[in-house]
C-alpha positions in Angstrom: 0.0 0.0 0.0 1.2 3.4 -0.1 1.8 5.7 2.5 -1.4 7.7 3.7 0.7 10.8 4.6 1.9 10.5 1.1 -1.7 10.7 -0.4 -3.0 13.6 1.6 0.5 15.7 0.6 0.1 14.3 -3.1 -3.2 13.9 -3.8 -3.0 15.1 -7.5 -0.2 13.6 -8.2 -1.6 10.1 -7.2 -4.6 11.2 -9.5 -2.5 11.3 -11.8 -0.7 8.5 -11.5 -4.0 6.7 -11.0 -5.6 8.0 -14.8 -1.8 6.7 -16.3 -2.7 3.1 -14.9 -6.5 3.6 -16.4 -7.9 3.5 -12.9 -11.0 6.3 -11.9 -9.6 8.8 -9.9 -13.2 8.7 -7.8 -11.1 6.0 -5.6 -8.4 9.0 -4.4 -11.5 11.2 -3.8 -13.5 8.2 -2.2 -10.2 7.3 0.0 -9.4 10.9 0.9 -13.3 11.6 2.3 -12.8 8.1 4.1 -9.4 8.9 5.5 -11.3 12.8 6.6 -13.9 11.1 8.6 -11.5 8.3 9.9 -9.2 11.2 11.4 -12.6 13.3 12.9 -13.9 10.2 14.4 -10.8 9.2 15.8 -10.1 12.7 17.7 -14.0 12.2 18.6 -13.1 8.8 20.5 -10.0 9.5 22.2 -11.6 12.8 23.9 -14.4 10.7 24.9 -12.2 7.9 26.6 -10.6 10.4 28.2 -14.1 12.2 29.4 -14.8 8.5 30.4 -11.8 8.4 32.6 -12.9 11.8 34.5 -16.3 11.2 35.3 -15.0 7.2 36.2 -12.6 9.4 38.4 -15.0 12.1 39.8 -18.0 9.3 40.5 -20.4 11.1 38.1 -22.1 7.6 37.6 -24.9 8.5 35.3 -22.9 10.7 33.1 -20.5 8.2 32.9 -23.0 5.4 31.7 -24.4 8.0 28.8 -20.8 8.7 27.1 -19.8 4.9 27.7 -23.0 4.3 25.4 -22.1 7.1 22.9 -18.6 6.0 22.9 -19.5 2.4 21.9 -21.9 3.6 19.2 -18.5 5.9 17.4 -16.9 3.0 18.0 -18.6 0.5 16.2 -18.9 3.2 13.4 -15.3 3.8 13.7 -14.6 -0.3 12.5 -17.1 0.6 9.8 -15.0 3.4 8.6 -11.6 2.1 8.9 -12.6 -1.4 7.1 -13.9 1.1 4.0 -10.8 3.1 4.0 -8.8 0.4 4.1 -10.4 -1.2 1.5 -9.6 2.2 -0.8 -6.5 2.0 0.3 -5.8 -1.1 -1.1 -7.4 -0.1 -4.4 -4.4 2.4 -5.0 -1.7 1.3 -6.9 2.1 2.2 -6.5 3.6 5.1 -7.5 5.4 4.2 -11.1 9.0 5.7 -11.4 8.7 9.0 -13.3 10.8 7.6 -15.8 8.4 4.8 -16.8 7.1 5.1 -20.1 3.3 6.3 -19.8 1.2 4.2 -22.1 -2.8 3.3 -21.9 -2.0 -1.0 -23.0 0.7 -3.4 -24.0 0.7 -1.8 -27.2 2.8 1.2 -25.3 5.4 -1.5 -24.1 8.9 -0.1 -25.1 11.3 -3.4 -26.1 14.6 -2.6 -24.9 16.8 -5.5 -26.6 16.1 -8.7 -28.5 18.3 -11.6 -28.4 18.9 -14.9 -30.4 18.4 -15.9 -33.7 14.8 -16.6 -34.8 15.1 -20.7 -36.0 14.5 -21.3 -39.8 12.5 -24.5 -40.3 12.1 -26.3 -43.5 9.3 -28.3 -42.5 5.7 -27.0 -41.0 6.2 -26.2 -37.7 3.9 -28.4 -34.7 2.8 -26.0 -31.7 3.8 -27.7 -28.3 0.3 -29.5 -28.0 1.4 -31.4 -31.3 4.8 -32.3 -30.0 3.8 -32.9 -26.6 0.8 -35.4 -27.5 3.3 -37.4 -29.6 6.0 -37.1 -27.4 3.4 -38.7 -25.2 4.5 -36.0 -22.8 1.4 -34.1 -22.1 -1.7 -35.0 -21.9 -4.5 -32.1 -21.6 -7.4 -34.5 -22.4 -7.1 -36.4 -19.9 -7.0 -33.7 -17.1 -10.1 -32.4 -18.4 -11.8 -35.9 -17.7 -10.2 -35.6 -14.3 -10.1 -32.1 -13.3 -11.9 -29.5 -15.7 -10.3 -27.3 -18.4 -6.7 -26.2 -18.4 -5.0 -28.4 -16.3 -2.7 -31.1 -17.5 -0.3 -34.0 -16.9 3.1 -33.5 -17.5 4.5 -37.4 -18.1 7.7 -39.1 -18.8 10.3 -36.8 -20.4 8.4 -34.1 -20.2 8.7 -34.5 -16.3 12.2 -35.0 -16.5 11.5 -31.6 -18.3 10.7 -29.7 -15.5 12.9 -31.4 -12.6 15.7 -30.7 -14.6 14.6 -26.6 -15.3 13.9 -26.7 -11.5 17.5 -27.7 -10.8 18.8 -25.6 -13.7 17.5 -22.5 -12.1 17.9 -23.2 -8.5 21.9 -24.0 -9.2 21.8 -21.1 -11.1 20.5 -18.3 -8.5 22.1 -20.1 -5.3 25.9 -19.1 -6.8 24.5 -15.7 -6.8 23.3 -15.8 -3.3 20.0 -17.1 -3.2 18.8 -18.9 -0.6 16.2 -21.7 -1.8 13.1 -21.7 -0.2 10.1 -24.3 -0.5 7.1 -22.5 0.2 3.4 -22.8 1.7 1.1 -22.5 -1.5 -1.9 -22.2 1.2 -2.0 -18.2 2.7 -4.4 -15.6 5.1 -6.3 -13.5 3.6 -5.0 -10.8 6.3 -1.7 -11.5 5.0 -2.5 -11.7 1.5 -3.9 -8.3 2.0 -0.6 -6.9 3.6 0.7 -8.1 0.2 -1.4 -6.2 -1.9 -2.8 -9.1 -3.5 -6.2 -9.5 -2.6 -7.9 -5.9 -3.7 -11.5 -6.2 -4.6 -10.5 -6.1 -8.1 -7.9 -9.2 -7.5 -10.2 -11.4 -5.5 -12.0 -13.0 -8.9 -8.8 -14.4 -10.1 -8.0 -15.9 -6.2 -8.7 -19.7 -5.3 -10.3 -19.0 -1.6 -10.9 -22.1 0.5 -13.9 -21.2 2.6 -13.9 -23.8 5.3 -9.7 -22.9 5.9 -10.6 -19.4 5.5 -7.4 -19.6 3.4 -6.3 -18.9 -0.3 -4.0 -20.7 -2.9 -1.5 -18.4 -4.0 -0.8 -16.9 -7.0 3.2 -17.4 -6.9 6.1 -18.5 -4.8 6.1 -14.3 -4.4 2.8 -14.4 -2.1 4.2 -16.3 0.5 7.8 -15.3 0.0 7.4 -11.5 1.3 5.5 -12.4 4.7 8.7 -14.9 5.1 10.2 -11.6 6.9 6.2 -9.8 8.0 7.0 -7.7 11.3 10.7 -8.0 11.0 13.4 -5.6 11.3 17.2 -6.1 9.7 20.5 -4.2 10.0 21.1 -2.3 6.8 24.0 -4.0 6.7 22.4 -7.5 5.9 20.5 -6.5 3.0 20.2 -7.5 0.1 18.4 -10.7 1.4 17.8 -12.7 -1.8 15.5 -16.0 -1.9 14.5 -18.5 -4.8 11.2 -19.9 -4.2 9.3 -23.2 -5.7 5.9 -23.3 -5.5 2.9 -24.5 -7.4 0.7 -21.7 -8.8 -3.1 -21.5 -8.8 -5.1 -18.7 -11.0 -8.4 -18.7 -12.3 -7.9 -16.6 -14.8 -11.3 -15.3 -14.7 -10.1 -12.3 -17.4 -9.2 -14.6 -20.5 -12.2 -16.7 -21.2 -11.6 -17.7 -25.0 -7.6 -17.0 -24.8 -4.9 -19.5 -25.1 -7.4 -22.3 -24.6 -5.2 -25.0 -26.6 -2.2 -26.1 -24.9 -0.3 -25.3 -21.6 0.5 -21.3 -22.0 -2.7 -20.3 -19.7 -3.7 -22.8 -17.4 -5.3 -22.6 -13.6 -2.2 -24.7 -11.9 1.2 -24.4 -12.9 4.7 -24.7 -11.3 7.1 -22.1 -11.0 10.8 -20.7 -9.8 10.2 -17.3 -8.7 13.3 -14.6 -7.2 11.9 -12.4 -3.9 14.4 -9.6 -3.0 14.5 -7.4 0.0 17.0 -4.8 -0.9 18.1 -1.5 0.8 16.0 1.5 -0.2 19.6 2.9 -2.0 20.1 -0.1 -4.0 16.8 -1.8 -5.8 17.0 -0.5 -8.4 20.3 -1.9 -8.9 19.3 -5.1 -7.7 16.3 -5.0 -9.9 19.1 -4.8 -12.8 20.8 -7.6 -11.2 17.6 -9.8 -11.1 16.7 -9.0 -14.9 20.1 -10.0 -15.9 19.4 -12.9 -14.0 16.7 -14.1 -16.2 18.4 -13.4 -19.3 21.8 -15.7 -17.9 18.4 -18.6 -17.7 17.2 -18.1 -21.1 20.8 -17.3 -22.5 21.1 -21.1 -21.4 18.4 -22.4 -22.6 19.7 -20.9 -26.3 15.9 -19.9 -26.7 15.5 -16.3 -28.4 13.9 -13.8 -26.3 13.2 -9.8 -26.0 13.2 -7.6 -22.5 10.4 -5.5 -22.3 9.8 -2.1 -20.1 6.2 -2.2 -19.6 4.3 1.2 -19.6 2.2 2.6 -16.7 -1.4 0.7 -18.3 0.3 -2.8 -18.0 2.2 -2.4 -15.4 0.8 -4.7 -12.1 -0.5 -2.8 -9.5 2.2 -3.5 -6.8 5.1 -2.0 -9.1 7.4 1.1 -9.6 9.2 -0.6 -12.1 8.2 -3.8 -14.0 10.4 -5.2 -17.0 8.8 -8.7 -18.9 11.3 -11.0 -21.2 9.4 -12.8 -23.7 10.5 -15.9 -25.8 10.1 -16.3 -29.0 7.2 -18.6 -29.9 7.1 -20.4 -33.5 3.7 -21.7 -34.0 2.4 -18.4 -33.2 5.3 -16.4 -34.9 5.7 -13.7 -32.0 7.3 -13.6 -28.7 5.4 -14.5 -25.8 5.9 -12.8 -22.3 7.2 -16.0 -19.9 9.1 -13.8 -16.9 8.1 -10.7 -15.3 10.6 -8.4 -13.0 9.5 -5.7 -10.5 10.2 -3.3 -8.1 7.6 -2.8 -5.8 9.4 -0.6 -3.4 8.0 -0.1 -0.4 4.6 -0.7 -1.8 4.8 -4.6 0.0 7.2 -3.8 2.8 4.7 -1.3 4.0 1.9 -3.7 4.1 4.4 -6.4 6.2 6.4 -4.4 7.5 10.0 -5.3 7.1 12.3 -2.5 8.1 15.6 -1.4 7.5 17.7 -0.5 10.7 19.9 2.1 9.8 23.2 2.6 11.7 22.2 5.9 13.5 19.4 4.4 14.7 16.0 5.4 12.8 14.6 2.6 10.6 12.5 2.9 7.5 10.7 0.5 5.2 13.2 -2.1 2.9 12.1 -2.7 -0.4 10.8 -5.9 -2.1 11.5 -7.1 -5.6 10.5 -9.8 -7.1 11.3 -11.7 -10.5 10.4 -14.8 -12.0 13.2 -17.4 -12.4 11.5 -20.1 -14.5 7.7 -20.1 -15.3 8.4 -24.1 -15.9 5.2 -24.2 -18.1 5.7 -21.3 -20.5 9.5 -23.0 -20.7 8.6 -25.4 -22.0 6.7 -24.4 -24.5 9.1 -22.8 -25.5 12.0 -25.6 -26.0 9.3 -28.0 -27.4 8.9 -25.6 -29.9 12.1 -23.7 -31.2 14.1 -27.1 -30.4 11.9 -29.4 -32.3 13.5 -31.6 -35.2 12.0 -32.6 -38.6 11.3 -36.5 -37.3 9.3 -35.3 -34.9 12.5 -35.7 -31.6 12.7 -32.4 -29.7 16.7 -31.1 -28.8 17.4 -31.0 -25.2 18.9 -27.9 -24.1 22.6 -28.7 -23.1 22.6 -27.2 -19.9 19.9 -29.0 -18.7 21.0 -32.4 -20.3 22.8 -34.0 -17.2 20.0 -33.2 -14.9 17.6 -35.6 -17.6 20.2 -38.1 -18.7 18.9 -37.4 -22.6 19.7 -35.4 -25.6 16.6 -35.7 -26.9 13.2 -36.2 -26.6 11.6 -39.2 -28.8 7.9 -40.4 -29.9 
């Protein structure tokens, strides 16, 4: 969330920032009256209890029993109040760097570098469903029976697939100081909240188990931030750096009718995600360090790719910054976005509250960053496709061809 102080001191400014990520401006006005009465009611209260503690004092019994009821009654309102302005609150995006390319859609994404050579077939290329059905590696149909629409079974080699892009990744990041990280795909919706996942607007896209009173997350990011909620570090231990595995569960209530063949948008899928907490001075150096993190994976993989800057209409709601790499996808002639990178500043931290302890003494909120290592789904796609043969065998990548004990992948 951002900081309220912030708001009230910038409240045009956060209007503006609000029309450049094609949200109403209403919610800034809505928040602001919220935040008005909030602070009136508030005052209201605390000179009541402290009426309430005279006239307990003084023995004025019946006067006392009249602003004890009139103080329960602001009260109750006061819960009211702060649960709606909290709720606005957490409507309000973050604050995009000012030199983040304004831009109303993806359309208004700026690509900052493309890399690799676009493969040349000489035979008609087969889109991973093709490949992985006669591979006898995935198996979509049969998930359906089993489980509904877009899930799948990943099978034989093509589960070697992913084990091996899970080591690849994790041996990757842990020589540059990542610690790896397991994590509970199961989270509270107070905490998911302090994340600044669970908006109004976010909620249709969340798997919410009623009788746990719990949700499924999202990413390995979700549960990776609260890893350090209501903790306070030495600025001298940041950056902390983590690589978390998780399985992933979206509805993805906004695509009905979009990628519906295949793997690319599915509701479960695994992934290899990067959480940062960096010193306030340095994120945006670490969030360089993280992008060039992805681009050492998919330099590895030999799979061509772009980096994207995303503009202030794409951007996700948590970010300052947000850069996407996308690999090149043949059936569909076009590069797909299959990483994302952000900055979120103090956007999370603020929500958690992980602190920086500075060494003359005051303390202020770290920042979080997050990146995603291997989207182990979206991977594949991708080295099914640009690494497929004319007999129908799909190359293995070398680098991951000791963690699968093949070169290739065979009908």
């Amino acid at each position: 969330m951002l900081d309220v102080d912030f708001i009230r001191a910038n409240a045009e400014a956060v209007k503006e920032m609000m029309v450049s990520r094609n949200k109403t401006i209403d919610t800034v006005d809505q928040f602001l009256d919220a935040d008005t009465r909030w602070r009136t009611l508030m005052q209201e209260i605390e000179e009541m209890r402290a009426l309430q503690k005279k006239l307990s004092a003084q023995r004025e019994i019946e006067l006392a029993k009249s602003n004890k009821a009139q103080l329960q009654d602001k009260e109750g309102m006061l819960a009211d109040i702060t649960a709606e302005r909290r709720r606005l609150l957490m409507e309000i995006p973050n604050m995009p760097f000012s030199d983040v390319a304004r831009g109303k859609d993806e359309s208004e994404n700026v690509v900052l570098k493309t890399v690799g050579d676009i493969p040349a077939f000489d035979f008609e290329v087969r889109d991973h469903m093709e490949l992985g059905e006669k591979l006898n590696i995935i198996d979509t149909k049969k998930a359906a029976d089993v489980s509904g629409s877009r899930f799948y079974y990943l099978k034989n080699a093509g589960a070697l697939l992913e084990f091996a892009l899970i080591r690849y990744a994790i041996d990757v990041l842990t020589k540059e100081g990542f610690s790896p990280v397991i994590v509970p795909v199961m989270i509270k919706p107070d905490v998911y909240e302090r994340m600044g996942r669970l908006t109004d607007s976010q909620k249709e896209e969340r798997y919410y188990l009623e009788k746990d009173d719990a949700y499924l997350v999202g990413s390995a990011e979700h549960t990776l931030g609260p890893l350090h909620m209501d903790e306070s570090f030495p600025e001298k231990e940041f950056p902390k750096r983590y690589v978390g595995f998780s399985t992933c569960f979206r509805r993805e209530a906004g695509s009905y009718g979009k990628d519906t063949r295949g793997i690319l948008r599915v509701h479960q899928f695994d992934k290899v995600e990067m959480y940062v907490f960096a010193h306030p001075e340095h994120s945006e150096e670490e969030h360089r360090f993280m992008l060039s993190l992805q681009e050492k994976l998919w330099q590895g993989l030999r799979i061509p790719y772009r980096v994207v800057a995303i503009c202030t209409g794409d951007m996700g709601p948590t970010d300052a910054r947000q850069f996407d790499v996308e690999a090149w996808i043949p059936s569909q002639k076009t590069y797909r976005e299959v990483a994302s990178c952000s900055n979120t500043t103090t956007y999370q931290t603020r929500g958690i509250n992980t602190k920086v302890k500075y060494a003359d003494g005051s303390s202020g909120y770290a920042h979080a960053l997050n990146a995603t290592a291997l989207a182990l789904g979206r991977t594949i796609i991708a080295i099914l496709e640009n690494n497929q043969q004319s007999d129908g065998t799909v190359l293995v990548p070398e680098v991951l061809r000791a963690f699968m004990g093949l070169d290739r992948m065979r009908p």
